[in-house]
N, C-alpha and C positions, 0 to 999 in steps of 0.2 A: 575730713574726707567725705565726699559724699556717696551716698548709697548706691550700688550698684543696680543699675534701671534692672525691670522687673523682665522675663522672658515673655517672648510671644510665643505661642504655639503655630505651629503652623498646620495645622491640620483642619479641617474646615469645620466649620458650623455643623451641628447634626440637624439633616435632615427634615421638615416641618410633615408628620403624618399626611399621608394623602389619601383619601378616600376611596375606595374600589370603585375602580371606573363601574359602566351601566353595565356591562356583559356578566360581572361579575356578580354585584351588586345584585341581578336577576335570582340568582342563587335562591337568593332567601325571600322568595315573595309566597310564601308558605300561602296555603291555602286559605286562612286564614284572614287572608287582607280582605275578603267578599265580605266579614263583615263590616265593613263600610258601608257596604250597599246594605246588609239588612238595615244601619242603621237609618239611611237616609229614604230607605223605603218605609219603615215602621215611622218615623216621623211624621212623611205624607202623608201616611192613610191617617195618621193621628189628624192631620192640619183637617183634611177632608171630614173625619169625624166632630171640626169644629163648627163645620157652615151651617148649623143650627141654630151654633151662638152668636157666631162673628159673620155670616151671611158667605157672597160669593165670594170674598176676597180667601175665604179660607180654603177654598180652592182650589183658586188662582196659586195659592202658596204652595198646596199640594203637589199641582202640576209641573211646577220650578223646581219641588224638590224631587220627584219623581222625573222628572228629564236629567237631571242633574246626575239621581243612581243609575239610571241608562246610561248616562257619557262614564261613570269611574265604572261599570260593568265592562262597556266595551273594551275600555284602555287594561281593562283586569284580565278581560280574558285573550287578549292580544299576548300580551307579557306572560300570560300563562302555555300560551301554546309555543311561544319564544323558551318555554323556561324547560318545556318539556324534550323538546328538540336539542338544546344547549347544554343543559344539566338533567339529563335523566335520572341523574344517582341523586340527586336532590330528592326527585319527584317519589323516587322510591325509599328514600329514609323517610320521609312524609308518612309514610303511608306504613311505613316499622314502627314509628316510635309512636309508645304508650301513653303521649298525650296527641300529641300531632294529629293522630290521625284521624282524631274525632272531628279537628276543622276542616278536614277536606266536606264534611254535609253542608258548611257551608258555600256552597260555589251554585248546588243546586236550588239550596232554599232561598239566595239571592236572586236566581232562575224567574223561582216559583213566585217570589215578593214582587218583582217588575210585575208578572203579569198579574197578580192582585192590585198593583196600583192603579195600572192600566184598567182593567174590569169595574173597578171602583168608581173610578172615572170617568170613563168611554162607556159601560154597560158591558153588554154579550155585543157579540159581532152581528148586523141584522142580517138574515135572510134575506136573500130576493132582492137585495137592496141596491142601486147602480153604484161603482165604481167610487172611494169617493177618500178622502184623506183619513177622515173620521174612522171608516168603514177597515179601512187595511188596519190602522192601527188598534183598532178594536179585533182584528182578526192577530194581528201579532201578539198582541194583549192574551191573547188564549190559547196559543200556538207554545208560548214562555211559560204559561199557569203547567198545561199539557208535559211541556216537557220536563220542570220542571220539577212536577210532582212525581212521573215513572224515574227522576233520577233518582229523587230522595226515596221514595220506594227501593230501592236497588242499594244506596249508599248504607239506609240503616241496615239494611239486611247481612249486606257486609261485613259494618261497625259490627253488629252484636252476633256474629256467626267467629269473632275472636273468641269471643268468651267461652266457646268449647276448647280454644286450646290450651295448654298448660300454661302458667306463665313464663314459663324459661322459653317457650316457643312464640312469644308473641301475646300472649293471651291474657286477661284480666291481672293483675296485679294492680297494688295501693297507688304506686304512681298515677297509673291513669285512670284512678276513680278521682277525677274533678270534676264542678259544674258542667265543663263545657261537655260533659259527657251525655247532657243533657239535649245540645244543639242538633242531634240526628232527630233528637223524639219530639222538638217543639217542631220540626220543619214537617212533621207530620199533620201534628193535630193544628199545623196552616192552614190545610189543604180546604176546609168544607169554608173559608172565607170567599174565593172568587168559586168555586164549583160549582157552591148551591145556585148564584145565577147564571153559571154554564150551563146549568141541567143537568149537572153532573153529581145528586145528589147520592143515588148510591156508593159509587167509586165513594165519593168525599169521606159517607161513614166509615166505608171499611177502613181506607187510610186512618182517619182519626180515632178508628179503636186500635191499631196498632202502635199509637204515640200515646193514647189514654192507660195503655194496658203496662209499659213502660215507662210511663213518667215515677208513679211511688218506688218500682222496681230501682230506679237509679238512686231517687230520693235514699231508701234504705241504703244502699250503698255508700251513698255521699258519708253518711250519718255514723255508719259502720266505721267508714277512714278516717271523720277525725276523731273516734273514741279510738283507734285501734293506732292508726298510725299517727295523726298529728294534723294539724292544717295543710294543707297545700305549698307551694312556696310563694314567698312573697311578688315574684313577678306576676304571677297567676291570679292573684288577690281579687284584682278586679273583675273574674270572671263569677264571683260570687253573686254578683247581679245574674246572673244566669237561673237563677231559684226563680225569680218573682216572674220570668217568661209563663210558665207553663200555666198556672193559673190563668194569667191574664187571655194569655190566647186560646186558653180551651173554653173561657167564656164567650169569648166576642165569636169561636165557632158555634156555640151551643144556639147563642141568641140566631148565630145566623140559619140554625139549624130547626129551630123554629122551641128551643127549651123554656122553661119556667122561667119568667127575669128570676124568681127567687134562688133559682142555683147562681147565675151570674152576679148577683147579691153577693153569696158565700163565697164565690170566687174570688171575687174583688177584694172581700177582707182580708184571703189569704194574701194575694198578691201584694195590696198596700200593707199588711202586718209584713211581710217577707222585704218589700221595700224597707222601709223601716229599722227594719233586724239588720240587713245587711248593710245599711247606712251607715249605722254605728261606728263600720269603719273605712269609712269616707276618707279620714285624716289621711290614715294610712295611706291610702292610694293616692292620695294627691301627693302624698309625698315621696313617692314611687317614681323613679327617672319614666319620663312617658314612654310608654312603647303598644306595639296593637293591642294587648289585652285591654287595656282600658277601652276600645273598643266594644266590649263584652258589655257595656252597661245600656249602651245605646240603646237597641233595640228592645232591651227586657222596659226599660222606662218608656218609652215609644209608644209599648203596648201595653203599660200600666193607665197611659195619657188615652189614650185610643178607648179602652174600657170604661175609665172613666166620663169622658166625655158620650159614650154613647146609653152610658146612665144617665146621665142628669139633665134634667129640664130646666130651661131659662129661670132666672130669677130667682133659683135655690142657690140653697150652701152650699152642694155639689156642683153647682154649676161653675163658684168659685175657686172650688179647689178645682177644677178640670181647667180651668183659664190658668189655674196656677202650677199646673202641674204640665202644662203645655208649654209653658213661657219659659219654667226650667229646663226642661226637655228639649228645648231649641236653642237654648243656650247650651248645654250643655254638648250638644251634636255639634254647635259651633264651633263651643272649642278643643274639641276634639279636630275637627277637619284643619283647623288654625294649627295645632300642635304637630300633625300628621305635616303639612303642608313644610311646617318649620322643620320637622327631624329629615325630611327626604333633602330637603334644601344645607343642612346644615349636615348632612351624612351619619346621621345616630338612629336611623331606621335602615331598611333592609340592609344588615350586618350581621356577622352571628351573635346570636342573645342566649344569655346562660340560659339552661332549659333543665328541665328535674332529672335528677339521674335515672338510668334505666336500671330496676332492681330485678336480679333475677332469682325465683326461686318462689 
């Protein structure tokens, strides 16, 4: 006898997931996403800081990458004014939650970085001078630095006027002591890189003693949470690059501020010892599903490359590690913008992402 044929179901196939359409998808373009632009700006000025070695061309590279953080600035802050009008309650958990909110400094210090790159590049806007391509964009250039820097003025004052309230009400707790709590005080001590040839060297100091006076302050902090609490969570990991910023950019302000090179010396070693320290767990993160924090390395190496190369004179050892530390550093921004390019195309970025629980008490 033979077997009785097998049943069909008739009930259909499930479903193949579908990705949130763009309306939705907006949701979650956290503040956060400008770091892109610091990175591709701290890159440039890195390329710019090469043309001593590599000649005009490193310029030339500059400027490509610097147009380039102008076109994902504009399309950022498009999407952002889309995100504010469509999801306000988005905008406003942003700005609750104990890590979140510290990347909103990023949007301004992206601001501030165009027009550093612009300034670097262009000069100051001339006076007196007729009508001319150069001329506006050299005026835009300082119009971005301006605006800019009263944002981040305004944003940190914000960030750290939390710290008065309780933690049950919003206010400091272990969660949101991470690196990135660092990003309000390095968009400070930015500020004296395009200022000082604004002529803008007073404003420049005061801003940079308010990021100077708060950087060990967080430091401790950092330092305090993982003896107290634990490390951070693993999605966050990569923001640990976030250490070796401050160093690097308080020297390349000093030098510009007219310091001793032998503080920018001692800067430097922190910075590349802090590079270093934090590499260790490189593996880690690589092996981390990609998401924006990895983002958080870009800029801190950007301006480790930047430092270095404005150390070193042709045909030293320094000179080689700055060619070398350049070369990674543009790789590494590469494939970062490759990976970014692939999650938005393949739908595993702007989605919800685990994020650290809010602790209260």
């Amino acid at each position: 006898m033979s077997s009785p044929a097998p049943a069909v179901s008739s009930a259909p196939p499930p479903a193949a997931p579908v990705a949130p359409g763009a309306h939705v998808r907006l949701r979650y373009l956290f503040p956060g996403w400008y770091a892109i632009v610091m990175g591709l700006c701290g890159l440039a000025l890195a390329w710019h800081r090469a043309d001593a070695l590599l000649g005009e061309g490193a310029d030339a590279a500059a400027l490509v990458l610097g147009l380039l953080a102008a076109g994902v600035f504009a399309v950022l802050a498009v999407a952002t004014v889309l995100r504010g009008r469509r999801h306000p309650e988005a905008w406003a958990e942003d700005r609750r939650h104990p890590v979140r909110h510290t990347f909103v400094a990023a949007l301004p210090i992206a601001l501030l970085l165009l027009g550093t790159v612009g300034v670097a590049l262009l000069g100051p806007p001339p006076s007196g001078a007729p009508p001319s391509l150069g001329a506006v964009a050299a005026w835009m250039a300082a119009t971005a630095w301006t605006l800019g820097a009263l944002a981040q003025a305004g944003v940190t004052l914000w960030v750290l006027s939390r710290w008065w309230h309780p933690a049950s009400a919003g206010g400091l707790a272990w969660p949101g002591v991470t690196p990135a709590l660092l990003i309000p005080i390095v968009g400070n001590v930015l500020v004296p890189l395009a200022g000082v040839p604004l002529g803008q060297t007073a404003w420049s100091l005061a801003q940079f003693g308010v990021g100077l006076m708060f950087w060990p302050v967080v430091l401790g902090l950092i330092a305090a949470r993982l003896a107290v609490a634990g490390p951070w969570p693993d999605r966050l990991r990569p923001t640990a690059f976030i250490l070796v910023a401050p160093p690097a950019v308080v020297a390349l302000s000093l030098l510009q501020l007219g310091a001793p090179v032998a503080v920018a010396w001692a800067l430097w070693g922190m910075a590349l010892f802090t590079a270093l320290w934090v590499g260790l767990q490189t593996r880690r993160m690589v092996e981390l599903p990609f998401g924006l924090p990895h983002w958080g390395a870009s800029f801190p190496l950007a301006a480790l490359t930047a430092l270095t190369l404005r150390l070193a004179t042709p045909g030293t050892a320094l000179s080689v590690l700055a060619l070398a530390l350049l070369a990674a550093t543009s790789l590494i921004v590469t494939a970062l913008a490759l990976a970014t390019v692939r999650g938005l195309r393949d739908g595993t970025l702007l989605v919800p992402e685990p994020l650290p629980p809010v602790v209260k008490g």
